[in-house]
C-alpha positions as CSV (number, residue, x, y, z in Angstrom):
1,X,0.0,0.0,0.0
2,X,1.4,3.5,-0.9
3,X,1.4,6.3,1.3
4,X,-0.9,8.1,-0.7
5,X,-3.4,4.6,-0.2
6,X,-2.4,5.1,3.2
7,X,-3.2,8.3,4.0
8,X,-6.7,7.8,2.5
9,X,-7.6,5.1,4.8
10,X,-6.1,7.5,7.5
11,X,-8.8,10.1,6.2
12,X,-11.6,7.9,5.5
13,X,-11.0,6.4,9.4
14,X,-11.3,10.5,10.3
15,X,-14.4,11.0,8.1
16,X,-15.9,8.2,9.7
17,X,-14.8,9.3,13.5
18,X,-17.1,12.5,12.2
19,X,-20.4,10.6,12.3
20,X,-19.4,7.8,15.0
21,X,-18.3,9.1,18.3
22,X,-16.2,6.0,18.9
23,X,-12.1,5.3,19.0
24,X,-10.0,5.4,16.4
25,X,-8.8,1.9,17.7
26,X,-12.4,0.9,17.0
27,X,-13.5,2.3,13.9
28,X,-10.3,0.1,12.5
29,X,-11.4,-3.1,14.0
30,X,-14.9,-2.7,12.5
31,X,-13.9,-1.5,9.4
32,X,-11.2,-4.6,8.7
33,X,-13.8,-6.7,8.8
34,X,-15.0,-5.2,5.3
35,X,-11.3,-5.0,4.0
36,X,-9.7,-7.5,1.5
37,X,-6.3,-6.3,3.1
38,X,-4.0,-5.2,6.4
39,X,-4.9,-1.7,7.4
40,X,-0.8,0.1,6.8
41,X,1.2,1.0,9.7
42,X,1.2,4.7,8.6
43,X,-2.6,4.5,7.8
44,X,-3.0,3.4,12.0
45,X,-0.1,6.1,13.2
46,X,-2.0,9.2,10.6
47,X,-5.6,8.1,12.0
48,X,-4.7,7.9,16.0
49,X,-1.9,11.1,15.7
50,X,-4.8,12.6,14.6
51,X,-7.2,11.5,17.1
52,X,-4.6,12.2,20.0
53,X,-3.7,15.7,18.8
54,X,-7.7,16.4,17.8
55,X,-8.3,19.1,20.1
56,X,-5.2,21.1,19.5
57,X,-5.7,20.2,15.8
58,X,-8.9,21.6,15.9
59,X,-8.1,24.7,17.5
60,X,-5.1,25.5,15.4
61,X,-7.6,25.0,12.2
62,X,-10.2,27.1,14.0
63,X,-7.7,30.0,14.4
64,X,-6.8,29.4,10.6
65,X,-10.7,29.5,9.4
66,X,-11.4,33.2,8.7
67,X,-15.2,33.5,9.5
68,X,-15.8,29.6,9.5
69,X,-16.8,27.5,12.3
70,X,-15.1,24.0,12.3
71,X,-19.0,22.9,12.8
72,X,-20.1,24.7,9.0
73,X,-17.4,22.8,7.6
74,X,-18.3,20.0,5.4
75,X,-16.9,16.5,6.8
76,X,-15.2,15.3,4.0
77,X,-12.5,18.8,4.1
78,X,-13.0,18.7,7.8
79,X,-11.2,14.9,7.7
80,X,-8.6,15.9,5.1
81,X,-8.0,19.1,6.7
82,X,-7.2,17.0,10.0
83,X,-4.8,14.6,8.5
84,X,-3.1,17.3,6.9
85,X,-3.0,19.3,10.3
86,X,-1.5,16.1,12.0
87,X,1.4,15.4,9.7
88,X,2.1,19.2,9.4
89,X,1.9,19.6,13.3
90,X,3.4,16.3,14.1
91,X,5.2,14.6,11.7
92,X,8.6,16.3,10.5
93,X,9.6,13.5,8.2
94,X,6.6,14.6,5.5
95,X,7.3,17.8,3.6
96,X,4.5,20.8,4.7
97,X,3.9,20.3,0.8
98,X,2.7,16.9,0.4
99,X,0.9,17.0,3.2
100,X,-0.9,20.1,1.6
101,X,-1.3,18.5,-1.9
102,X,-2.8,15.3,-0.7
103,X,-5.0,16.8,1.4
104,X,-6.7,18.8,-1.7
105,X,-6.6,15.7,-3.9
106,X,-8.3,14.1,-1.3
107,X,-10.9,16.7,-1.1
108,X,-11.4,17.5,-4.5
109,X,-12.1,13.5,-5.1
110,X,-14.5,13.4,-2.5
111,X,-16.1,16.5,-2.3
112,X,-15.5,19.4,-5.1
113,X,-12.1,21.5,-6.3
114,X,-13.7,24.6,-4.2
115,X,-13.7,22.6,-1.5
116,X,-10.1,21.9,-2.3
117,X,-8.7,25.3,-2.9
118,X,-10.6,26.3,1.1
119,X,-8.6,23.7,2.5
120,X,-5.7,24.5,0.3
121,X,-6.1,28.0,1.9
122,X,-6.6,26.8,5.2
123,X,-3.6,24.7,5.3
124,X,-1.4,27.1,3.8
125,X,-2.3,29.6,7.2
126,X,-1.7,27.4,9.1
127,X,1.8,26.6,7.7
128,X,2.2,30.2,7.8
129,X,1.0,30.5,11.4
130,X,2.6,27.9,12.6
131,X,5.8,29.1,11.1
132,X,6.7,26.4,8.6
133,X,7.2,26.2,4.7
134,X,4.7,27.1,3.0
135,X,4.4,25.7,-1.1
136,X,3.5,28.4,-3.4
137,X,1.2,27.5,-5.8
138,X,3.8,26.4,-8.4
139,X,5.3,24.3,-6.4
140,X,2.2,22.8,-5.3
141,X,1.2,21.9,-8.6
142,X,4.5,20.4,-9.0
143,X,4.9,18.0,-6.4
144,X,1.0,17.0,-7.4
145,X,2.2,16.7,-10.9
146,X,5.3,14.5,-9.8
147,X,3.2,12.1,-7.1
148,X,0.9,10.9,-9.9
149,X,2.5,11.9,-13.1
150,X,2.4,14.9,-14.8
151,X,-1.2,15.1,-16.5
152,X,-2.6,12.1,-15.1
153,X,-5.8,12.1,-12.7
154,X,-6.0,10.4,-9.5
155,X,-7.3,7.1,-9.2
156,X,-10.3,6.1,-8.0
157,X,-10.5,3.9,-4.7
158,X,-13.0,2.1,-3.3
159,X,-14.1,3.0,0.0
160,X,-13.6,0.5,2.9
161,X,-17.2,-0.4,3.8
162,X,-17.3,-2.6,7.1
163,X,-19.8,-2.0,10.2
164,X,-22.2,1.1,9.1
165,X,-20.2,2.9,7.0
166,X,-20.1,6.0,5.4
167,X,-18.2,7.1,2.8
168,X,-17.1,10.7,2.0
169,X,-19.4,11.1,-0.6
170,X,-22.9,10.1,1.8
171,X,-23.5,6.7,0.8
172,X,-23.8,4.5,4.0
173,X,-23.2,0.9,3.4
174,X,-22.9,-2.5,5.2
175,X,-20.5,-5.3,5.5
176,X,-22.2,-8.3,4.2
């Protein structure tokens, strides 16, 4: 599993957290039960950083949301707006810039591209706040270009669907 696969199982575990006031811990048991493989390492460690550090997380994105209430915030950029916070905040191995990128790939495959130029804008003020580098918008669309190939759209995943599960685009399912 790639990072990238990774770090959307780390979302989708956030998005579902969202409607589900359970653990983190939990949310991953129920939802292997639906999966055809091992939930990654990093997947785990990106999902329950984010968890631990939730509060501070979302205080540091409140402070960063000019005039928006984490509550008027759709779920799906709420979740990769979280992830994003957590490796940014907590995780100095990932460049401020990928966390940025897939954060906006995430959001605009799951919810729309003006979804993911807000959290684009979030993150970058938070960078900026929080005193770390900051991509510009070249560079941005660089290291997007260079993660998937220059000119070639995302791939589509499937969501895991285990337990009740919702998927960031509202479609509840059931493991069978």
């Amino acid at each position: 599993m790639t990072r990238s696969q990774s770090r959307e199982l780390a979302f989708v575990i956030i998005f579902q957290k969202s409607f589900h006031d359970e653990p983190v811990e939990e949310i991953i048991r129920c939802s292997a039960v639906g999966l055809e493989q091992e939930i990654s390492p990093f997947a785990r460690a990106l999902a329950e950083g984010a968890e631990a550090h939730l509060e501070e997380i979302d205080e540091r994105l409140s402070a960063c949301s000019q005039n928006w209430k984490l509550s008027r915030i759709s779920r799906v950029s709420l979740a990769a707006l979280r992830i994003a916070a957590y490796e940014m905040l907590f995780v100095e191995e990932i460049p401020v810039s990928v966390s940025i990128n897939e954060a906006i790939e995430l959001t605009k495959k799951y919810a729309s591209a003006e979804d993911g130029a807000y959290v684009n804008g979030v993150l970058g003020a938070l960078a900026r706040q929080s005193g770390l580098p900051a991509p510009a918008a070249e560079e941005t669309a660089k290291t997007q270009d260079a993660s998937r190939g220059a000119g070639e759209e995302p791939e589509k995943a499937e969501t895991p669907a285990a337990c009740a599960v919702t998927s960031p685009v509202g479609e509840e399912e059931t493991a069978q």
